[in-house]
DSSP file (Angstrom, degrees, kcal/mol; ACC not computed):
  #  RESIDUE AA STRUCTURE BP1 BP2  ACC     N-H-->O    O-->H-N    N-H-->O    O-->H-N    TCO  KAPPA ALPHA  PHI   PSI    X-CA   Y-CA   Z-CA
    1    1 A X              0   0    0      0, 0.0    43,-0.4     0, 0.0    44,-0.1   0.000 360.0 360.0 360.0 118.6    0.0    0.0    0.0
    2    2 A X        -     0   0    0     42,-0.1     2,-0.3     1,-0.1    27,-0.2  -0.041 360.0 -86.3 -53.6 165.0    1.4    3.3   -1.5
    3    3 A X        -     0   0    0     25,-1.6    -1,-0.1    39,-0.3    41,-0.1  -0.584  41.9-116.3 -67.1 137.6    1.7    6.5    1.3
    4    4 A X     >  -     0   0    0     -2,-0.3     4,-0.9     1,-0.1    -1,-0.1  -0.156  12.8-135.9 -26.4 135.5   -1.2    8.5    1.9
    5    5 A X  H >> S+     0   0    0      1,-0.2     4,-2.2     2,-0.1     3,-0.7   0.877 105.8  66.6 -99.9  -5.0   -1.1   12.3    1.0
    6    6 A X  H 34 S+     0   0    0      1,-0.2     4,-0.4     2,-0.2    -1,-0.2   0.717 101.8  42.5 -50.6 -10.3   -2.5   13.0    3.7
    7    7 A X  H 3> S+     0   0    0      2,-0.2     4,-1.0     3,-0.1     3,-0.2   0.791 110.8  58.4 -90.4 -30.6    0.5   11.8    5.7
    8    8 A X  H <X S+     0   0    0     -4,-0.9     4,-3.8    -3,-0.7     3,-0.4   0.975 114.2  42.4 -57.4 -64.3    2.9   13.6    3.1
    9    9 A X  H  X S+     0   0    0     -4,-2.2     4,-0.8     1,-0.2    -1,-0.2   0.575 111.2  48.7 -60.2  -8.2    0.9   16.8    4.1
   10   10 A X  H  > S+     0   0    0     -4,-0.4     4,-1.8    -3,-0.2    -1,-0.2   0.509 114.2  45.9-102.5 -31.5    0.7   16.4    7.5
   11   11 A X  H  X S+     0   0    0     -4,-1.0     4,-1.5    -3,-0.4    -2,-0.2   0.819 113.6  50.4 -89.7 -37.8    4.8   15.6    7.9
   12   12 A X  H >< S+     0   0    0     -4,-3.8     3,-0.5     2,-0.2     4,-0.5   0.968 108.5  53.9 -73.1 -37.1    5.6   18.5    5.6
   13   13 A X  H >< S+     0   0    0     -4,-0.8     3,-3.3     1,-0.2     4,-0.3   0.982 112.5  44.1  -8.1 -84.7    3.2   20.7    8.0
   14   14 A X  H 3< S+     0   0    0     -4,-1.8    -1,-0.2     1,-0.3     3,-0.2   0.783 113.3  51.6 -56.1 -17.4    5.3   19.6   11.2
   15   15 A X  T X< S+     0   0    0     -4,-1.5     3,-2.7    -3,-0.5    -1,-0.3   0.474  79.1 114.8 -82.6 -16.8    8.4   20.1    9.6
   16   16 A X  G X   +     0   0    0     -3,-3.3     3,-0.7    -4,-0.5    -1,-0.1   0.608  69.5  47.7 -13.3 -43.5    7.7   23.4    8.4
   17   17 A X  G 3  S+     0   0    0     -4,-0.3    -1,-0.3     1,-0.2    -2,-0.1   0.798  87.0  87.3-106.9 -39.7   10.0   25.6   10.2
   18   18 A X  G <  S-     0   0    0     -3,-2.7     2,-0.3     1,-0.1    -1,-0.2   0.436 103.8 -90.0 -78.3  26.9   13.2   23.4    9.4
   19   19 A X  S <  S-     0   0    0     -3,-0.7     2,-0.4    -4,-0.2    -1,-0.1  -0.802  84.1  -7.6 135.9-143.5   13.8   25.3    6.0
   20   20 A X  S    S-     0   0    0     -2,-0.3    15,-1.4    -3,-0.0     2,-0.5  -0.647  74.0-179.9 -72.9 143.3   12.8   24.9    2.6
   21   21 A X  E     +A   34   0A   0     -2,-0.4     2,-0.2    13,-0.3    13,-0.2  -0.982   9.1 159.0-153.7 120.7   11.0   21.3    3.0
   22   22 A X  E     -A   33   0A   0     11,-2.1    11,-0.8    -2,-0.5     2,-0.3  -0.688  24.5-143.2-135.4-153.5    9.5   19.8   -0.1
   23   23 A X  E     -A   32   0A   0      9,-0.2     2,-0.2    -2,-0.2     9,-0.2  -0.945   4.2-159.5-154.0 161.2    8.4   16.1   -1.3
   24   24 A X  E     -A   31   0A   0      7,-1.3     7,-2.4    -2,-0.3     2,-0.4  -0.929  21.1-127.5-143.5 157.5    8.6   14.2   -4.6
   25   25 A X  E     +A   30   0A   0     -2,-0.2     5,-0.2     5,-0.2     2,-0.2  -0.783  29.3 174.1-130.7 128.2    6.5   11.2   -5.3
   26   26 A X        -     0   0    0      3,-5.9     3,-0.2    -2,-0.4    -2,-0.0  -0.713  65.8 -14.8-164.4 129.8    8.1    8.2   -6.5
   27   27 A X  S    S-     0   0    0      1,-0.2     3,-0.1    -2,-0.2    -2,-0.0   0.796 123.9 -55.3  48.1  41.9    6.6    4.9   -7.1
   28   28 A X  S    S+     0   0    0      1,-0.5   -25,-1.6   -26,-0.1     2,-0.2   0.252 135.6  81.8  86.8  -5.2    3.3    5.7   -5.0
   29   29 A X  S    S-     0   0    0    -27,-0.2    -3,-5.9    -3,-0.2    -1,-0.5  -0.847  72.3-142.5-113.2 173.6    6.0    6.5   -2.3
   30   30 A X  E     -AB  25  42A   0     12,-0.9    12,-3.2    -2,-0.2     2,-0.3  -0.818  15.0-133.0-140.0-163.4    8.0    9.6   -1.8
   31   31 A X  E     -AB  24  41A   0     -7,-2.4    -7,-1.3    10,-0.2     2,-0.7  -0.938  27.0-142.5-125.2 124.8   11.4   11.1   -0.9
   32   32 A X  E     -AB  23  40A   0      8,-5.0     7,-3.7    -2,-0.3     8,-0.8  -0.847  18.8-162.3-117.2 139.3   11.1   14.1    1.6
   33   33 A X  E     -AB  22  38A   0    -11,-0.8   -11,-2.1    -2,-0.7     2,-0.3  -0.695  14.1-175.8-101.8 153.2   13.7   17.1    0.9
   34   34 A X  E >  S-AB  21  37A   0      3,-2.4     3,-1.6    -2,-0.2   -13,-0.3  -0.960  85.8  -8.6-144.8 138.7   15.1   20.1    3.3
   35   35 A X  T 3  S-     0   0    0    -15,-1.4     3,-0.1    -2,-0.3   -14,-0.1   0.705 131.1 -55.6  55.1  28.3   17.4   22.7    1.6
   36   36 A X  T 3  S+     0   0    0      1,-0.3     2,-0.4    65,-0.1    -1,-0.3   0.495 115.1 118.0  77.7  20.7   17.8   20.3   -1.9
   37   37 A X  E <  S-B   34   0A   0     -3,-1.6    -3,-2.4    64,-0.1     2,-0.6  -0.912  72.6-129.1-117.1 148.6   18.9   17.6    0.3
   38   38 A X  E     +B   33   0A   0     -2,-0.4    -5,-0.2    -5,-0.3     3,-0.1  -0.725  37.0 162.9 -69.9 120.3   16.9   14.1    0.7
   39   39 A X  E     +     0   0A   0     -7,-3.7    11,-2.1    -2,-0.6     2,-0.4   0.444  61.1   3.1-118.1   0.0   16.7   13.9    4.6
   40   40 A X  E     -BC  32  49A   0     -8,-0.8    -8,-5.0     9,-0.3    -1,-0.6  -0.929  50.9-144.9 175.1 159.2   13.6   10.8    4.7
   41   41 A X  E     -BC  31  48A   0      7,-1.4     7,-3.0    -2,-0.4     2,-0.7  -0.945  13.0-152.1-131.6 127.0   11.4    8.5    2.5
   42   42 A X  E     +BC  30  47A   0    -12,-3.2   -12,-0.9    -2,-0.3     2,-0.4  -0.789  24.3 170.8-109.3 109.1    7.9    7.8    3.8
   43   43 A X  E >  S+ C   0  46A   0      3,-1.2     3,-1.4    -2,-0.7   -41,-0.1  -0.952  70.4   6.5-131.5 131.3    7.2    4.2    2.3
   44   44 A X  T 3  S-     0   0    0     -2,-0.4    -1,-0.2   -43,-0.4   -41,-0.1   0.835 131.5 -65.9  62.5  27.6    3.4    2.5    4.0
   45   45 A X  T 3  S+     0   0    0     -3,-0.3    -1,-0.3     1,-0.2     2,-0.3   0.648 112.2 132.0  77.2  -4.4    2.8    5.6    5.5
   46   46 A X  E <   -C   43   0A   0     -3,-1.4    -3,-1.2    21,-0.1     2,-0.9  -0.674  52.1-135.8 -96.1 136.3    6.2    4.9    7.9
   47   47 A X  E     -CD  42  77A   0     30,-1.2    30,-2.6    -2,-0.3     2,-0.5  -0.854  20.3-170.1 -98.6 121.2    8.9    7.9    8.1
   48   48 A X  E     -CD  41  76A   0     -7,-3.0    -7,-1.4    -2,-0.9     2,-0.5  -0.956  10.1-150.6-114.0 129.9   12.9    7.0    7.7
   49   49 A X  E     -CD  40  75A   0     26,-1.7    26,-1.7    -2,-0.5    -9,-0.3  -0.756  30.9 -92.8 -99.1 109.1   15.2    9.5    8.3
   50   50 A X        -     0   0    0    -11,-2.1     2,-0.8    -2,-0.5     5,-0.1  -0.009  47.6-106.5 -20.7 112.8   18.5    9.5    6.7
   51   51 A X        +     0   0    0     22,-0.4     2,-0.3     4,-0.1    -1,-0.2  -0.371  59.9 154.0 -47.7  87.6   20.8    7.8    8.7
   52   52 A X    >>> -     0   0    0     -2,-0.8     4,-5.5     1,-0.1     3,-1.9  -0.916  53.5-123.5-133.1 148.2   23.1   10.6   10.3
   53   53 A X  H 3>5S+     0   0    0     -2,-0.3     4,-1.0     1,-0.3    -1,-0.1   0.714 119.3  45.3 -46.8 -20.3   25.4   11.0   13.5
   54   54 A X  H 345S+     0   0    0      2,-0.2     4,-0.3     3,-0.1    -1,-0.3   0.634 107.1  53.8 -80.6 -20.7   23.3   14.0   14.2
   55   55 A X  H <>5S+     0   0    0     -3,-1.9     4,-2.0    39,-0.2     5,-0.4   0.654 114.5  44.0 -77.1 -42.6   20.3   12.4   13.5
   56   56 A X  H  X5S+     0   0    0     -4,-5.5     4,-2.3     1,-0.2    -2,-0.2   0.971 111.2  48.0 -64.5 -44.4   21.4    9.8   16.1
   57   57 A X  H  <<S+     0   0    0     -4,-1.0    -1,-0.2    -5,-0.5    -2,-0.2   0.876 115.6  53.1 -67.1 -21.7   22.7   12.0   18.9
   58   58 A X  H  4 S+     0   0    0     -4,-0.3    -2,-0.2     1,-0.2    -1,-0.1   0.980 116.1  33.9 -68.4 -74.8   19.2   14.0   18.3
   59   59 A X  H  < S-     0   0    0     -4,-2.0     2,-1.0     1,-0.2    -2,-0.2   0.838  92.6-162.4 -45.4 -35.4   16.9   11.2   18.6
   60   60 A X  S  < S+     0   0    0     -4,-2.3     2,-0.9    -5,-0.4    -1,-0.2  -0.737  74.3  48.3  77.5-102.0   19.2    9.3   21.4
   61   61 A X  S    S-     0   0    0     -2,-1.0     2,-0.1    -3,-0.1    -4,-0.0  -0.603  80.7-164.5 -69.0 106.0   17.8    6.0   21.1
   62   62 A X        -     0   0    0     -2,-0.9     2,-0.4    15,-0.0    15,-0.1  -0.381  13.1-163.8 -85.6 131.8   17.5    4.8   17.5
   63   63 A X        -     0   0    0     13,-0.2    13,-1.8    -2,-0.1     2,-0.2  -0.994  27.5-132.6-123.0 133.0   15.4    1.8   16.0
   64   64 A X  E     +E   75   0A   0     -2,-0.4     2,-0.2    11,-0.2    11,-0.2  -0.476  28.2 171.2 -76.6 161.2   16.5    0.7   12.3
   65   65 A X  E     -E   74   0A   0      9,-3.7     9,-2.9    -2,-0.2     2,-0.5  -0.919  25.7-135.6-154.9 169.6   14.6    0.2    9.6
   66   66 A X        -     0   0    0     -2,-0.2     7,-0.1     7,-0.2     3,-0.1  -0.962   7.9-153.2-124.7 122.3   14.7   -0.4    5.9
   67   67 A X  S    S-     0   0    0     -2,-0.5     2,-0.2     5,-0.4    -1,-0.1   0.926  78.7  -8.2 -58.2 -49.1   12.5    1.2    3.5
   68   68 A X  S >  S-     0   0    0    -25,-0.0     3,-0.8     0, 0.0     2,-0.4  -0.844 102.9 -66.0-131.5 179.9   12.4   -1.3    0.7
   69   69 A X  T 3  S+     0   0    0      1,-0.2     3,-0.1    -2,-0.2    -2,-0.0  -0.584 114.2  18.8-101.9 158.0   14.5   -4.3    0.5
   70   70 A X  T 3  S+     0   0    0     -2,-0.4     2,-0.6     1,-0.3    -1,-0.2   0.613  86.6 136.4  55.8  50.2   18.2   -4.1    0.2
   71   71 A X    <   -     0   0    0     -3,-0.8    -1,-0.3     3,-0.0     2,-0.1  -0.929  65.9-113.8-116.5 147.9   18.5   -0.5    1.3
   72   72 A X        -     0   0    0     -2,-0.6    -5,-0.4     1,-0.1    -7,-0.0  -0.409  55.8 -78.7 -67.7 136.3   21.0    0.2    3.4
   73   73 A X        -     0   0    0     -7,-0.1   -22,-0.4    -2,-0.1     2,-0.3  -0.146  41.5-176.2 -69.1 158.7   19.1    1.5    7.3
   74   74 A X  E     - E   0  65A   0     -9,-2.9    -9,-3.7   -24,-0.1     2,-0.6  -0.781  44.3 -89.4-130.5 176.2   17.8    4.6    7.7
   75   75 A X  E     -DE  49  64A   0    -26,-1.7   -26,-1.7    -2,-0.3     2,-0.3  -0.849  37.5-129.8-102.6 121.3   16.5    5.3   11.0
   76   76 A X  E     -D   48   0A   0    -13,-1.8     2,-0.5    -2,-0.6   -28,-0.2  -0.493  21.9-165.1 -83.5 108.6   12.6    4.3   11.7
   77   77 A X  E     -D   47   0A   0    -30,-2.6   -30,-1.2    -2,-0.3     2,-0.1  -0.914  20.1-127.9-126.8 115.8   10.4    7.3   13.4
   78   78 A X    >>  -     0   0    0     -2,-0.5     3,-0.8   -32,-0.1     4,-0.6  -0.385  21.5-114.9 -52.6 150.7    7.1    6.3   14.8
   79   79 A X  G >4 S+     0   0    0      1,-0.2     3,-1.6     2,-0.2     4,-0.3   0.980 115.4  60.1 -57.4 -79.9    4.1    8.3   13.6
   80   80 A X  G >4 S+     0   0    0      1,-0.3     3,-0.7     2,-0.2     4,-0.3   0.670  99.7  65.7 -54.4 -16.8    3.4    9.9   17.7
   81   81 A X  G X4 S+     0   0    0     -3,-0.8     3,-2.4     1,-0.3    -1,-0.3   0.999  97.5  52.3 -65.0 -55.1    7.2   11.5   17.3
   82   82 A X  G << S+     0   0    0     -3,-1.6    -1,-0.3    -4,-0.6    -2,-0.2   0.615  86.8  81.9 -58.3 -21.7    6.1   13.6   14.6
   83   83 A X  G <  S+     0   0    0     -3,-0.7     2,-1.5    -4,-0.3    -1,-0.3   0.801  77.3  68.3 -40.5 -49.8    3.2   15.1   16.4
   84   84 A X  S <>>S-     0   0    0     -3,-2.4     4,-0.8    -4,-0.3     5,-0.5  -0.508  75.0-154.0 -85.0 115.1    5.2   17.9   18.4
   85   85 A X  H  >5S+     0   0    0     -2,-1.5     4,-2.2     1,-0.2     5,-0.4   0.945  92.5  52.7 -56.8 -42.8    6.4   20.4   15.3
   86   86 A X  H  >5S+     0   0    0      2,-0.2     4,-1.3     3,-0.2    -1,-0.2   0.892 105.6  52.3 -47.4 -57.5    9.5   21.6   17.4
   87   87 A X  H >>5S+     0   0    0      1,-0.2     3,-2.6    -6,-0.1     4,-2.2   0.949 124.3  26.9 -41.9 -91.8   10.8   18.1   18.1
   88   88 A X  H 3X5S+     0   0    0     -4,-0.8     4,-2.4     1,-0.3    -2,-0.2   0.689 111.8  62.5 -55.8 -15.0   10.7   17.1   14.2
   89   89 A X  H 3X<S+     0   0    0     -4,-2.2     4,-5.7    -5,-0.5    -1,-0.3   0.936 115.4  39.6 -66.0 -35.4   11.1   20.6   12.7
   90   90 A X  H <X S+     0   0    0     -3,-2.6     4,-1.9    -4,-1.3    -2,-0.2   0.866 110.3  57.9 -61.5 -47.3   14.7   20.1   14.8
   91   91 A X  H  X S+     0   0    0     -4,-2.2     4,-2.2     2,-0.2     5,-0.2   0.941 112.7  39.5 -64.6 -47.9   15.2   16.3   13.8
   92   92 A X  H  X S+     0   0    0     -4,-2.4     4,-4.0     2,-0.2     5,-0.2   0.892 115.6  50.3 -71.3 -25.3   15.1   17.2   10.0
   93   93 A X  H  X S+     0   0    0     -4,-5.7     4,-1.9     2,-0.2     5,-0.3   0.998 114.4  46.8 -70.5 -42.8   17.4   20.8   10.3
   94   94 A X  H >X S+     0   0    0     -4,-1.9     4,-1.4     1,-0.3     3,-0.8   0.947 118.6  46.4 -63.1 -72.9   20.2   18.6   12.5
   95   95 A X  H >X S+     0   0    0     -4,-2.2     3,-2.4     1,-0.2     4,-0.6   0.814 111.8  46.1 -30.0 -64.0   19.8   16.0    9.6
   96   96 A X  H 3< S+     0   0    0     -4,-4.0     3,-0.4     1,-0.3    -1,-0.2   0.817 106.0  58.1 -38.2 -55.8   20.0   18.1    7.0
   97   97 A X  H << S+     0   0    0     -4,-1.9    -1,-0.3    -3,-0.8    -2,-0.2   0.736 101.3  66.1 -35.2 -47.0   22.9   19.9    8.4
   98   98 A X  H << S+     0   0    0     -3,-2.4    -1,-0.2    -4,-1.4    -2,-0.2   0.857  87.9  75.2 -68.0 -45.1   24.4   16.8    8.3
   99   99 A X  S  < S-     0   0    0     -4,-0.6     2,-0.5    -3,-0.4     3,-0.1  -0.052  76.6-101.7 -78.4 144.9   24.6   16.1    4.9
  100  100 A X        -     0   0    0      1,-0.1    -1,-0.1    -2,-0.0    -2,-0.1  -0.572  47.7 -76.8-105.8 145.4   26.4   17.0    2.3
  101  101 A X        -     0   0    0     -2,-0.5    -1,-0.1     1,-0.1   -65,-0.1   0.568  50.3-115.8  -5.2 119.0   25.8   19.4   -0.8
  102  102 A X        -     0   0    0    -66,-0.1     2,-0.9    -3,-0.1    -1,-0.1  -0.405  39.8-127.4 -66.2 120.9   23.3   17.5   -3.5
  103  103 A X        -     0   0    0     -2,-0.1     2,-0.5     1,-0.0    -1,-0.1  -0.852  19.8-134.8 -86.9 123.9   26.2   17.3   -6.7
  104  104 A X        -     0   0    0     -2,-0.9     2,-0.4     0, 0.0    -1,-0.0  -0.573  23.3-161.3 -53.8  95.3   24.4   18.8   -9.5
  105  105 A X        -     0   0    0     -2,-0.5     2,-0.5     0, 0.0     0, 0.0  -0.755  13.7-126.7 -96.6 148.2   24.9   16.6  -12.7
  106  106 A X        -     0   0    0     -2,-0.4     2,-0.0     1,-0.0     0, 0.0  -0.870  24.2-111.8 -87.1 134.4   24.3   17.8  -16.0
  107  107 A X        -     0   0    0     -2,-0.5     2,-0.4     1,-0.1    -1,-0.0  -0.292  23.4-113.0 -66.0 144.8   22.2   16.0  -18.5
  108  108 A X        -     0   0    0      1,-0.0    -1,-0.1    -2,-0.0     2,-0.1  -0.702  25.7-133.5 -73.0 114.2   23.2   14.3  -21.7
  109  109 A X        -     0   0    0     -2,-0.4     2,-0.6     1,-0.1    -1,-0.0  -0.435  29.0-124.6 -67.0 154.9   21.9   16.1  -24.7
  110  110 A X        -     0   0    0     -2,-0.1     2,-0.1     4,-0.0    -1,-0.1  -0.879  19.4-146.7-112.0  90.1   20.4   13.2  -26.8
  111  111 A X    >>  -     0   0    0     -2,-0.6     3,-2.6     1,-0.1     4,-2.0  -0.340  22.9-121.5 -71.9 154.3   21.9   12.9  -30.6
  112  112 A X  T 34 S+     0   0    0      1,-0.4    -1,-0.1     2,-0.2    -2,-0.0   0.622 118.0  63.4 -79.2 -16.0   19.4   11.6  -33.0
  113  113 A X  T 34 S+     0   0    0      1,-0.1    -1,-0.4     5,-0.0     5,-0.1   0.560  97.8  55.3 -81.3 -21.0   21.7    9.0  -33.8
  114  114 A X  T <4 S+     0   0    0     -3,-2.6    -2,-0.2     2,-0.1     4,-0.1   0.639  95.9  88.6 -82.6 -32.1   21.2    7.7  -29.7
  115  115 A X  S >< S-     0   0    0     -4,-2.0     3,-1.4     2,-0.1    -3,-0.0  -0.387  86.7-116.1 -76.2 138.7   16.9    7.6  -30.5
  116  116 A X  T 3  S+     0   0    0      1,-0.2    -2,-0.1     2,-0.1    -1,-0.0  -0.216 102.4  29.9 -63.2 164.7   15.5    4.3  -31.9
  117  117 A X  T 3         0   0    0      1,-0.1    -1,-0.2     0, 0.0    -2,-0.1   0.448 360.0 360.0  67.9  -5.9   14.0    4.3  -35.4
  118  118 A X    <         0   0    0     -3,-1.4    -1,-0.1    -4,-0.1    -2,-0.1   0.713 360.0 360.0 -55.0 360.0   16.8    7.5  -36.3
């Protein structure tokens, strides 16, 4: 079962205040962003938080989780966390913070000779 958006809207809501916060939808799940950076995936309506040492020392106690299978853990945040906007607005800037700059790739222009049927 794909995420809700009502849960998509409701996490970007509490999160508000820890910067630019957006979401993108992929494959009936999504990816949740703060400053360009991926800081969490909400897969089944469950939030995982980019695994980060800041993210850990923030939370304290930690539970892994995996988001789909073979993913490396991200860290697993019950639905009641999210409730207090201060708590999670805090948990995503410390994440965020953590990470480093998104590298910017440029796209391959596409020669007519690369396209079937050319």
């Amino acid at each position: 079962m794909g995420t809700r958006q009502s849960t998509i809207d409701y996490l970007l809501e509490q999160v508000a205040d820890a910067g630019i916060v957006t979401s993108r939808k992929m494959f009936g799940e999504y990816a949740v962003y703060c400053d360009g950076k991926v800081v969490a995936l909400v897969v089944g309506d469950q939030v995982y938080l980019k695994a980060t040492d800041a993210g850990r020392e923030y939370l304290g106690e930690v539970e892994d989780g995996f988001p789909f299978p073979g993913a490396k853990p991200w860290f697993a945040i019950p639905g009641d966390r999210w409730d207090d906007r201060r708590w999670s607005a805090g948990l995503i800037a410390a994440t965020a913070a953590a990470l480093t700059e998104p590298v910017l790739r440029k796209r391959r222009k596409r020669r007519d000779a690369d396209r079937p049927g050319s």
